[in-house]
N, C-alpha and C positions, 0 to 999 in steps of 0.2 A: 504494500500500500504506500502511496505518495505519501507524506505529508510536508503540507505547504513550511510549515513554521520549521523543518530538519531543511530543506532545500533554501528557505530565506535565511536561516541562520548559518551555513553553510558559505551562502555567499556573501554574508557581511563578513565572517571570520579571512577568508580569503582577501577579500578586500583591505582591512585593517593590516594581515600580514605582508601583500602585497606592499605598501606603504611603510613597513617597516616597524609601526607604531603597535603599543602594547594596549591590553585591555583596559590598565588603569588611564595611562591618555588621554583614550578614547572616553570611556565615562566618564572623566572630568570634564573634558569638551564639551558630550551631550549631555551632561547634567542627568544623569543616571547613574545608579549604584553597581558598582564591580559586580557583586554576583551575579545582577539582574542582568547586566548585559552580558557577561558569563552564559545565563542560563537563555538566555536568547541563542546565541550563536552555535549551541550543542540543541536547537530545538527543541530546549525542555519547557521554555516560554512561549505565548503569541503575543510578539510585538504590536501594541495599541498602531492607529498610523500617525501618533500626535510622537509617540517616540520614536518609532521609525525615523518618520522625520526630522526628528531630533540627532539619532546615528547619523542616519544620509550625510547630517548638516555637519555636525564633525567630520566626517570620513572625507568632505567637499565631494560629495557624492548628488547626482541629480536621482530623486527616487525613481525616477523612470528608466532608468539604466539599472537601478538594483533590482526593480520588477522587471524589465526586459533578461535580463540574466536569468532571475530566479522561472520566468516562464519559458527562456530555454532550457532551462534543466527539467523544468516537468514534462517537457515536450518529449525531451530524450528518455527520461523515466518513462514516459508512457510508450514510447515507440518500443523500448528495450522490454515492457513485460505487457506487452498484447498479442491475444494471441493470434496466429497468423488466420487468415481467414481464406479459407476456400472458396471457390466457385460454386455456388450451388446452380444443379441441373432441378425445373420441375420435375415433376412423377405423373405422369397422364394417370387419367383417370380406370384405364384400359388393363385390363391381363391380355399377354398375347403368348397363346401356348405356342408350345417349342417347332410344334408343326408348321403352325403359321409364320414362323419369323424366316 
């Protein structure tokens, strides 16, 4: 199963390390508590979008770039575990014994 707030917290952690900067930084910046944004970044939180926005604004991130990321990854999660689908043939309606065919 997806879930959204492992895949958004995912890519803020990448983002943050990307940049080189630490957790503690980072939640000084956005005015958020270590743990809490801790607990965001391993998906164990759902970021409100007043805090998110708040990360974004630290990280100088545009939130539509960490949603544009975070819905390329669901895209790939979901291509990655669908399962593949067949061609269905109709079934007429018909029995045609073996003599007839």
């Amino acid at each position: 199963m997806i879930l959204l707030r492992r895949e958004l917290g995912d890519v803020l952690r990448e983002q943050r390390q990307a940049q080189g900067r630490t957790l503690r930084e980072v939640s000084a910046s956005a005015s958020v508590s270590l743990g809490y944004l801790s607990e965001v970044e391993r998906g164990e939180k759902e970021a409100s979008s007043e805090l998110l926005a708040s990360i974004c604004g630290a990280l100088n991130l545009p939130l539509s770039q960490v949603l544009s990321h975070v819905s390329d990854r669901v895209a790939e999660s979901e291509a990655v575990s669908a399962p593949v689908a067949l061609p269905v043939t109709p079934i007429s309606g018909r029995l045609v014994s073996a003599s007839a065919a």
